[in-house]
Biopython code that builds the backbone (N, CA, C, O; Angstrom):
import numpy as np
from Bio.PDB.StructureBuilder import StructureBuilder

atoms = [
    (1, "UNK", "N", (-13.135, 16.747, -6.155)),
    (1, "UNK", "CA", (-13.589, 17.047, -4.830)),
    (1, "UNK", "C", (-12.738, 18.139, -4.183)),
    (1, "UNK", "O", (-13.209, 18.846, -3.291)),
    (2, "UNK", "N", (-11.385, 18.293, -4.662)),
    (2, "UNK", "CA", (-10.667, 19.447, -4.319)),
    (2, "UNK", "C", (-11.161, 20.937, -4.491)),
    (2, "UNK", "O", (-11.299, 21.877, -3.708)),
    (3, "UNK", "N", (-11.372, 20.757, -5.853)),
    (3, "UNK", "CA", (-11.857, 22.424, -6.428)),
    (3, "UNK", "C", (-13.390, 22.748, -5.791)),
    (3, "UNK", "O", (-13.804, 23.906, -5.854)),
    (4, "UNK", "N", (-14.297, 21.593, -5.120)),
    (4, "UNK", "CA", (-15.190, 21.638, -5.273)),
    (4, "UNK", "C", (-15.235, 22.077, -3.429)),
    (4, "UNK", "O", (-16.158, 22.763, -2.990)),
    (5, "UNK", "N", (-14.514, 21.744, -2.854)),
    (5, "UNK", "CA", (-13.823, 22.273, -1.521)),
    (5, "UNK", "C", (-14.574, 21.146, -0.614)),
    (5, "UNK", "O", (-15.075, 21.697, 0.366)),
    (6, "UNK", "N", (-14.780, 19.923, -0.630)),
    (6, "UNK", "CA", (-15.157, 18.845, 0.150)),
    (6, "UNK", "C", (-14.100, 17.984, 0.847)),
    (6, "UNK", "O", (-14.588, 17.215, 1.676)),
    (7, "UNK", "N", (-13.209, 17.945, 0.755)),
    (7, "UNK", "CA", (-11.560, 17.736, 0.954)),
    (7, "UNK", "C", (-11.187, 19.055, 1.240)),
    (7, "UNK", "O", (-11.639, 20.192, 1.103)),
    (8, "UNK", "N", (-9.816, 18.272, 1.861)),
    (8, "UNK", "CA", (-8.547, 19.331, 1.676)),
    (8, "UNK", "C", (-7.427, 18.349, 1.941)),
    (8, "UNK", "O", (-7.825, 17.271, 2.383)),
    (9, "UNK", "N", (-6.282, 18.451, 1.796)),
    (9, "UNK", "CA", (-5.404, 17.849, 1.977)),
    (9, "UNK", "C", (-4.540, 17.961, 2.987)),
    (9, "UNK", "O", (-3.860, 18.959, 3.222)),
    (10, "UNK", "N", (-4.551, 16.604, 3.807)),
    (10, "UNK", "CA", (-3.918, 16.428, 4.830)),
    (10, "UNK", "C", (-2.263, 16.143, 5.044)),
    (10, "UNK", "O", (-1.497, 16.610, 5.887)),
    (11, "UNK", "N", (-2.033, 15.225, 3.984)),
    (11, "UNK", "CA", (-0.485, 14.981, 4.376)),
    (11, "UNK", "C", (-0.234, 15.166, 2.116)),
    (11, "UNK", "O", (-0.874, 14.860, 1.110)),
    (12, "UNK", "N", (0.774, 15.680, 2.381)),
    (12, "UNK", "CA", (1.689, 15.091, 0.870)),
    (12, "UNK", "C", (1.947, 13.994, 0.979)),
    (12, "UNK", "O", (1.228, 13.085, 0.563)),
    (13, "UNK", "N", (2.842, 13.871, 1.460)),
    (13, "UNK", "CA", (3.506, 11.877, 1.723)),
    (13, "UNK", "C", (3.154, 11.379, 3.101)),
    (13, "UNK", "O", (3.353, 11.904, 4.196)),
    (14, "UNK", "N", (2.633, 10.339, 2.807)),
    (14, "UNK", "CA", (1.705, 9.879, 2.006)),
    (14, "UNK", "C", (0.748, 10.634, 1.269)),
    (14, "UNK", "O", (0.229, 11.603, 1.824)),
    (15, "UNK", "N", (0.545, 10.440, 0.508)),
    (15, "UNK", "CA", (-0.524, 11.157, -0.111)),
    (15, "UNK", "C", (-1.980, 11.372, 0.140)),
    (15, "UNK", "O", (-2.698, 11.053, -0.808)),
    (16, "UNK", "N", (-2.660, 11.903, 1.342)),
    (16, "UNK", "CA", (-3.746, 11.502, 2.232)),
    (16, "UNK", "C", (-4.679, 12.917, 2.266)),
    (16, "UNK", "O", (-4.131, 13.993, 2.508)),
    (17, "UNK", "N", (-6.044, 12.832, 2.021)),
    (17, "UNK", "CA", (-6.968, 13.880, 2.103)),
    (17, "UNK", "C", (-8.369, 13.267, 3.034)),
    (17, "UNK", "O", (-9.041, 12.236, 3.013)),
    (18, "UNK", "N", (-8.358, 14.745, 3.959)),
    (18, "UNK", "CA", (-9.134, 14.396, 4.974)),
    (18, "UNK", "C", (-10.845, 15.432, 4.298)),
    (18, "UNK", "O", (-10.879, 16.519, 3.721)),
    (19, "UNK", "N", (-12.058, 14.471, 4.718)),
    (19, "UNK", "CA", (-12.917, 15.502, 4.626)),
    (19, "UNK", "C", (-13.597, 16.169, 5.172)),
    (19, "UNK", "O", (-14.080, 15.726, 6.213)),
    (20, "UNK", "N", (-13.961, 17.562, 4.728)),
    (20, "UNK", "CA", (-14.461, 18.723, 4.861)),
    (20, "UNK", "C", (-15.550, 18.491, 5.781)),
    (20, "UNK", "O", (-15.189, 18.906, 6.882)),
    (21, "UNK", "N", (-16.644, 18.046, 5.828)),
    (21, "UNK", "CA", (-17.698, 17.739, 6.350)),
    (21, "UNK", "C", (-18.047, 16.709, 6.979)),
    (21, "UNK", "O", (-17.464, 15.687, 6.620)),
    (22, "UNK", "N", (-19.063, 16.561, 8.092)),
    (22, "UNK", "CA", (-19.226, 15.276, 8.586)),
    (22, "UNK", "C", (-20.243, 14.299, 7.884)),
    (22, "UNK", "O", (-21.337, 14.668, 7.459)),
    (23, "UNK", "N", (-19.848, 13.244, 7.824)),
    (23, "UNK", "CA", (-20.851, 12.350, 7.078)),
    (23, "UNK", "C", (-21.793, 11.653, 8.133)),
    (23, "UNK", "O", (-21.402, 10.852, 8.981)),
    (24, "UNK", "N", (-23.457, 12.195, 7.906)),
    (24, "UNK", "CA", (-24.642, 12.325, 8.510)),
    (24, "UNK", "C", (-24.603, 10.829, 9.460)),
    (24, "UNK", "O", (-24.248, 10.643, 10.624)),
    (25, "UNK", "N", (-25.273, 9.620, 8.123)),
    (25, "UNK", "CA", (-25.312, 8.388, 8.365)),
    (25, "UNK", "C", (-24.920, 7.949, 7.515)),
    (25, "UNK", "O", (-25.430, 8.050, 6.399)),
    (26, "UNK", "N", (-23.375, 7.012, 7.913)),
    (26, "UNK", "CA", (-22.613, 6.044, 6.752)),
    (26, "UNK", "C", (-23.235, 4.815, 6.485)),
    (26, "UNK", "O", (-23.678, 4.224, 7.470)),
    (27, "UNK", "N", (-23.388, 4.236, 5.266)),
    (27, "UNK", "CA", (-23.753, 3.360, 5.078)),
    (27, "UNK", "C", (-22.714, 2.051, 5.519)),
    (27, "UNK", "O", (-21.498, 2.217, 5.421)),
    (28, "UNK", "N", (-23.239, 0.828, 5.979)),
    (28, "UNK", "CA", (-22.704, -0.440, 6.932)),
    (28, "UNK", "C", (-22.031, -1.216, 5.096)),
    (28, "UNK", "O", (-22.572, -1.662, 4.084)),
    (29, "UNK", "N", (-20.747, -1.003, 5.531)),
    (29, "UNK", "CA", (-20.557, -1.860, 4.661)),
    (29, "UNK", "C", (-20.538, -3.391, 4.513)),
    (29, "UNK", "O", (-20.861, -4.138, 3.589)),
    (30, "UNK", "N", (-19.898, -3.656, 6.116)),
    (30, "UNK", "CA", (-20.221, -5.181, 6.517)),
    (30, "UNK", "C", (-18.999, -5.959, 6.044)),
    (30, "UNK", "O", (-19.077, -7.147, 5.731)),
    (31, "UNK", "N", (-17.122, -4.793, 5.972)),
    (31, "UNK", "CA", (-16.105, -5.962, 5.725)),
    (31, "UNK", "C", (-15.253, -5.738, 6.556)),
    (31, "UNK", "O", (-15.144, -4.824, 7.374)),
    (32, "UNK", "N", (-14.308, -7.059, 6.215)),
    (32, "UNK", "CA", (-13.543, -7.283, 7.252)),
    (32, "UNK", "C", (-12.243, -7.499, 6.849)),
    (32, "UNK", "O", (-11.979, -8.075, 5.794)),
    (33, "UNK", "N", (-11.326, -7.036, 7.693)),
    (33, "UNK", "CA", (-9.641, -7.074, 7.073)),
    (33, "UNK", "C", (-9.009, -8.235, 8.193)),
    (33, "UNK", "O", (-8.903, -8.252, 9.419)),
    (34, "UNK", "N", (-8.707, -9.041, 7.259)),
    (34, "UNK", "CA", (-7.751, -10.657, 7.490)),
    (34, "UNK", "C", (-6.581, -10.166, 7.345)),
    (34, "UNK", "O", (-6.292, -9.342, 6.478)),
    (35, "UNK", "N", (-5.782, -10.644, 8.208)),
    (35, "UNK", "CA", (-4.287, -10.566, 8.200)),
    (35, "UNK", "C", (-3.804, -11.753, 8.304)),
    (35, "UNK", "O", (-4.536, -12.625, 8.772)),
    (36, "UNK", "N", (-2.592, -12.046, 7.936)),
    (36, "UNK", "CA", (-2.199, -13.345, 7.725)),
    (36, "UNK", "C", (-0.378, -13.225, 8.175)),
    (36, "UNK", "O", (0.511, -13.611, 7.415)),
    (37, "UNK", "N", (-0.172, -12.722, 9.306)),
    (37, "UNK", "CA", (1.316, -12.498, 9.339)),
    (37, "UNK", "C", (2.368, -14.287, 8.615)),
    (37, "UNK", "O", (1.963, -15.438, 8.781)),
    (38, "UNK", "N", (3.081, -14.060, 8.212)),
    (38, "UNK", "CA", (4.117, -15.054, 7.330)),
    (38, "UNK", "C", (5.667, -14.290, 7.467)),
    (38, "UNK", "O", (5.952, -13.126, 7.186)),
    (39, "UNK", "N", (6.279, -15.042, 7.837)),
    (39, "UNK", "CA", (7.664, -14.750, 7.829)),
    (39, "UNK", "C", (8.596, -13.905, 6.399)),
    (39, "UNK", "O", (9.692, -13.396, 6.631)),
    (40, "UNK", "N", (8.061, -13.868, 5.168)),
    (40, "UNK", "CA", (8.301, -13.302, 4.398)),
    (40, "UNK", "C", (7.725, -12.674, 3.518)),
    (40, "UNK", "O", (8.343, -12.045, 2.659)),
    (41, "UNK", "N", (6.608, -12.729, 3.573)),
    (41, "UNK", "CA", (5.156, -12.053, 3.180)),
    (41, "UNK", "C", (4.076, -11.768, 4.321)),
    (41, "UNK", "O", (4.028, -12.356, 5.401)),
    (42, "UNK", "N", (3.478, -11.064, 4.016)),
    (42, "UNK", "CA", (2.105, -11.000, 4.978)),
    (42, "UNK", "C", (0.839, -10.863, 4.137)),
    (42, "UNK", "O", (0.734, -9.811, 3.506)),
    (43, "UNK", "N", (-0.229, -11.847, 4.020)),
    (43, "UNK", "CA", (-1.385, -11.600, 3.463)),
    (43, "UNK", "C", (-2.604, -10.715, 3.877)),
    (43, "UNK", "O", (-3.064, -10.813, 5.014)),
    (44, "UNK", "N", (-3.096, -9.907, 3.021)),
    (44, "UNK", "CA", (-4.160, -9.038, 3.566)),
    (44, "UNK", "C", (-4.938, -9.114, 3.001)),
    (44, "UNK", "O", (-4.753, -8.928, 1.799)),
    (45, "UNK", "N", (-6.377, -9.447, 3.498)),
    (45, "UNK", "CA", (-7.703, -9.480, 2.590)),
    (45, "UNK", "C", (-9.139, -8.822, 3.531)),
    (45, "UNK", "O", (-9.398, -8.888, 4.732)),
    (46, "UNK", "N", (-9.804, -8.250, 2.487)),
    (46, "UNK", "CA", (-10.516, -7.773, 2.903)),
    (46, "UNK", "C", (-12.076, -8.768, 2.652)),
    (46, "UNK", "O", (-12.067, -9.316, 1.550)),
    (47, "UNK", "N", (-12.871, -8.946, 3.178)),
    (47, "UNK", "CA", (-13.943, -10.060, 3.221)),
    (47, "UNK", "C", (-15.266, -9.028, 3.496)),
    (47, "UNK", "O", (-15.257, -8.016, 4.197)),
    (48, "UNK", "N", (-16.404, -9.590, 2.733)),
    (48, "UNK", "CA", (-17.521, -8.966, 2.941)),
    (48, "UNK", "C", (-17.932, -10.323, 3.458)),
    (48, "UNK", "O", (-17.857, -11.442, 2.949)),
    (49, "UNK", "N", (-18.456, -9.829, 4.792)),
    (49, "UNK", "CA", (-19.235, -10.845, 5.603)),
    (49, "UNK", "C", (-20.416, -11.478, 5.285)),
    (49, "UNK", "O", (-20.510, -12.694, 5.450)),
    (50, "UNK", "N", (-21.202, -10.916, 4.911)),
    (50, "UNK", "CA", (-22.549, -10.954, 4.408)),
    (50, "UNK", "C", (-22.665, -12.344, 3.307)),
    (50, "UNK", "O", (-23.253, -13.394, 3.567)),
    (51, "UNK", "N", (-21.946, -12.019, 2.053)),
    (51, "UNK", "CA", (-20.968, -13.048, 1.129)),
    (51, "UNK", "C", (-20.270, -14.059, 0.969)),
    (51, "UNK", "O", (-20.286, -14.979, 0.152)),
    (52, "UNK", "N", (-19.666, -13.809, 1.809)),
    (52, "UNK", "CA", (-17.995, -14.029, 1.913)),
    (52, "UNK", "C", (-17.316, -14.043, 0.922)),
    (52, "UNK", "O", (-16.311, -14.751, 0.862)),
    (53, "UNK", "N", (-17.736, -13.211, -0.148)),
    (53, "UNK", "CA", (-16.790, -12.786, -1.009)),
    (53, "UNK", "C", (-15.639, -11.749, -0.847)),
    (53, "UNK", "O", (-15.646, -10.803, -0.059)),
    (54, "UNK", "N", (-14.430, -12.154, -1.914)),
    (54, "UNK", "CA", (-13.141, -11.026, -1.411)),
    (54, "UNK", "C", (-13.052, -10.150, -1.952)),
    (54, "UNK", "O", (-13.056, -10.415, -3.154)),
    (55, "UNK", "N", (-12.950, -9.007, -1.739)),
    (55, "UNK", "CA", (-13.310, -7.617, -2.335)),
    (55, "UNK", "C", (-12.092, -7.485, -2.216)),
    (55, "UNK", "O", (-11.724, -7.290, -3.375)),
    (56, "UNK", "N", (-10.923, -7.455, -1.364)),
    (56, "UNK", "CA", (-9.093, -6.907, -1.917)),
    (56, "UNK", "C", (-8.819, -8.120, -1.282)),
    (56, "UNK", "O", (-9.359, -8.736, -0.364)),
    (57, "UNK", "N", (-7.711, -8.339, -2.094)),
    (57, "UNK", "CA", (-6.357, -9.229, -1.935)),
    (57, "UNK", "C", (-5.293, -8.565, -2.228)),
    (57, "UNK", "O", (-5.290, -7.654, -3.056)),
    (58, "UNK", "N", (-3.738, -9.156, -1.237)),
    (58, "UNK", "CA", (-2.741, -8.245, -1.569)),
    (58, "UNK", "C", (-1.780, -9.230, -0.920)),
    (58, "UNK", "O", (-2.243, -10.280, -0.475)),
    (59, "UNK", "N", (-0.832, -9.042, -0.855)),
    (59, "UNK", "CA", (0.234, -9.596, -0.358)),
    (59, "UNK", "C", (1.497, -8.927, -0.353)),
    (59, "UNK", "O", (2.111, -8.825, -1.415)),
    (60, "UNK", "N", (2.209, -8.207, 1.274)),
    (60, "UNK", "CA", (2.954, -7.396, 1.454)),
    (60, "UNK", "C", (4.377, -7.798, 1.707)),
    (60, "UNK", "O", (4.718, -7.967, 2.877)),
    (61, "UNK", "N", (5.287, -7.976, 0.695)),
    (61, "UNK", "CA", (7.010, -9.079, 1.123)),
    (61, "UNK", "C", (7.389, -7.661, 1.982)),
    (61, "UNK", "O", (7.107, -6.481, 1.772)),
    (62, "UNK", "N", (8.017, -8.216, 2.849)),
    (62, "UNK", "CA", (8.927, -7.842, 4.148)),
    (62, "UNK", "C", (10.656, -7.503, 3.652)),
    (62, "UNK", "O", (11.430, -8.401, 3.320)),
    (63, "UNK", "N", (11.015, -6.049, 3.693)),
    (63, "UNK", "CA", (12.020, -6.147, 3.644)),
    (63, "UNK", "C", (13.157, -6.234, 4.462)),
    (63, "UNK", "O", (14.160, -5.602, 4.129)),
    (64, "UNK", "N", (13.159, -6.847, 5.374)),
    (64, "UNK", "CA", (13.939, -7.005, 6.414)),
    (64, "UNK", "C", (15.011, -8.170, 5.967)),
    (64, "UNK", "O", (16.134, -8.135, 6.470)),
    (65, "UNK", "N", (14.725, -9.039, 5.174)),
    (65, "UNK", "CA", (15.717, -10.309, 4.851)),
    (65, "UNK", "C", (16.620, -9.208, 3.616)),
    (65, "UNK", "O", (17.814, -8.910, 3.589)),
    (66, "UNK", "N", (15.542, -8.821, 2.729)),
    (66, "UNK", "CA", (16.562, -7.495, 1.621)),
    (66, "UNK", "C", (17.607, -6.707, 2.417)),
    (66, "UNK", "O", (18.731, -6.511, 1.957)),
    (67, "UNK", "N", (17.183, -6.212, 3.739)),
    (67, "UNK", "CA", (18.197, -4.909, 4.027)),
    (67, "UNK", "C", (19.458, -6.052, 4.450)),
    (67, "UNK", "O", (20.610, -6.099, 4.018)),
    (68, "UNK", "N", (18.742, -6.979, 5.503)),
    (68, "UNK", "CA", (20.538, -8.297, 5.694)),
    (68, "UNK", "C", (21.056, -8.565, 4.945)),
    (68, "UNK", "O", (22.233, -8.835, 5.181)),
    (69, "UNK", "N", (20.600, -8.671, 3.643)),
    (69, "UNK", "CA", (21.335, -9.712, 2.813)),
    (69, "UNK", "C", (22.480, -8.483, 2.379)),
    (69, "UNK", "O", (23.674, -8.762, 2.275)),
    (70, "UNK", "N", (21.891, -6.934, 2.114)),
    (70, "UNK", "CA", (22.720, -6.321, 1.718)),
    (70, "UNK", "C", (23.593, -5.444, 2.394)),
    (70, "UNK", "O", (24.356, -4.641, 1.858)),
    (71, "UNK", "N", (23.417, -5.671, 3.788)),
    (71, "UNK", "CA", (24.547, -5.455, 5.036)),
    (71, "UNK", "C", (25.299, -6.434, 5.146)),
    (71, "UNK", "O", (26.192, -6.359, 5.990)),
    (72, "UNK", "N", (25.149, -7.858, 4.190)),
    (72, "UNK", "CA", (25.865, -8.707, 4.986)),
    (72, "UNK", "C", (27.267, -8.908, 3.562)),
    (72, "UNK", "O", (28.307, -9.471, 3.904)),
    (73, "UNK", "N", (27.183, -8.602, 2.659)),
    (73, "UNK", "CA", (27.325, -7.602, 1.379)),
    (73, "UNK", "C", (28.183, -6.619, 1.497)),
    (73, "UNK", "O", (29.162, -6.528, 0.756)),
    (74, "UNK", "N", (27.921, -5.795, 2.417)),
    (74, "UNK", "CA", (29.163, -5.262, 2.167)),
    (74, "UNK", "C", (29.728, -5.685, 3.532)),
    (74, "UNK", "O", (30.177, -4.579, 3.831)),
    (75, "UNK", "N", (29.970, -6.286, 4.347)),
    (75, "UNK", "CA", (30.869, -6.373, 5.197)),
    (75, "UNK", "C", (31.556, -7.536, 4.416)),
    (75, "UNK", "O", (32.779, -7.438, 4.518)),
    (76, "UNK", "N", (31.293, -8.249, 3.916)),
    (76, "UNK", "CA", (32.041, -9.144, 3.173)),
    (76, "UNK", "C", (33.359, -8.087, 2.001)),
    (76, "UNK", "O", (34.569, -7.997, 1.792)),
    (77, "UNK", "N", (32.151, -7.545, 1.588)),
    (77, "UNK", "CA", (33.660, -6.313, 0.447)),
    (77, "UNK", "C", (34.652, -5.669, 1.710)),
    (77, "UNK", "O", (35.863, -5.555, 1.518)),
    (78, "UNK", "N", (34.009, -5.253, 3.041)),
    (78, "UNK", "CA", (35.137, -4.490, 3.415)),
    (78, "UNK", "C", (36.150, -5.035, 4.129)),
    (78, "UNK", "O", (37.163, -4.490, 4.568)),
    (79, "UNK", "N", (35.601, -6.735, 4.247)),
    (79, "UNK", "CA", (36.806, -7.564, 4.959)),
    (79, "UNK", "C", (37.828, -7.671, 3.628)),
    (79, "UNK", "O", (38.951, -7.168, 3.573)),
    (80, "UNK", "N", (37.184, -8.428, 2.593)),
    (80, "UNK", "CA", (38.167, -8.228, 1.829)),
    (80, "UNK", "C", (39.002, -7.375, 0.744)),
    (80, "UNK", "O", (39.713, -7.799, -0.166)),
    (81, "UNK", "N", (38.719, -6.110, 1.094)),
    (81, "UNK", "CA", (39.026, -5.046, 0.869)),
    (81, "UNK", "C", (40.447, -4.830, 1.937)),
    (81, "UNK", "O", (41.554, -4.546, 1.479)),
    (82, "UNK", "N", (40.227, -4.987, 3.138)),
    (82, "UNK", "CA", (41.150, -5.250, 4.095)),
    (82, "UNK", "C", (42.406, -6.124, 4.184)),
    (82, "UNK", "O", (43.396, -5.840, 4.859)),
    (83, "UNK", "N", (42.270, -7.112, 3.504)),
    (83, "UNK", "CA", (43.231, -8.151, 3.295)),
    (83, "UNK", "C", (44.115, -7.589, 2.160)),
    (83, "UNK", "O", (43.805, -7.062, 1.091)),
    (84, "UNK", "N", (45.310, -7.864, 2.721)),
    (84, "UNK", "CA", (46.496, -7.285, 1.902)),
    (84, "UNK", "C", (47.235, -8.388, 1.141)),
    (84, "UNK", "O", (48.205, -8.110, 0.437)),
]
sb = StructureBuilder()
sb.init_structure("model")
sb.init_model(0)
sb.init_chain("A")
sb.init_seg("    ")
for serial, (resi, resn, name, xyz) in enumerate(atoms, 1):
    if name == "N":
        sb.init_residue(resn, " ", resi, " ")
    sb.init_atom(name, np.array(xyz, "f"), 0.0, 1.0, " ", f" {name:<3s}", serial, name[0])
structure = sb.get_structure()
């Protein structure tokens, strides 16, 4: 779709392409995105209503407990790094 010039590219990073033209009449797809916030994961699913079948599942871990654990890591090395 690049060479073909229907796109173009919007961002590098992320990696994101916007398109060229307007689309007339989109077809109704009829889904729906579930969120499921969780303290160390968050679930995301996407649901066709019509169905209720699941067309994506995913599950996103949170790194916020990773970055503490490894701030808490080194303040431990630099206390005892400190001790004589």
């Amino acid at each position: 779709m690049l060479k073909q010039g229907k796109v173009a590219v919007y961002r590098r990073y992320p990696s994101t392409i916007i398109l060229e033209y307007a689309v007339v009449d989109p077809p109704e797809a009829h889904l729906r995105l579930k969120i499921d916030p969780g303290r160390r994961t968050t679930g995301l699913v996407i649901v066709n209503d019509k169905t209720k079948a699941v067309a994506f599942a995913a599950q996103l871990n949170h790194r916020g407990r990773i970055v503490k654990q490894n701030r808490r890591r080194a303040v431990r090395r630099s206390r005892r790094n400190r001790k004589g």
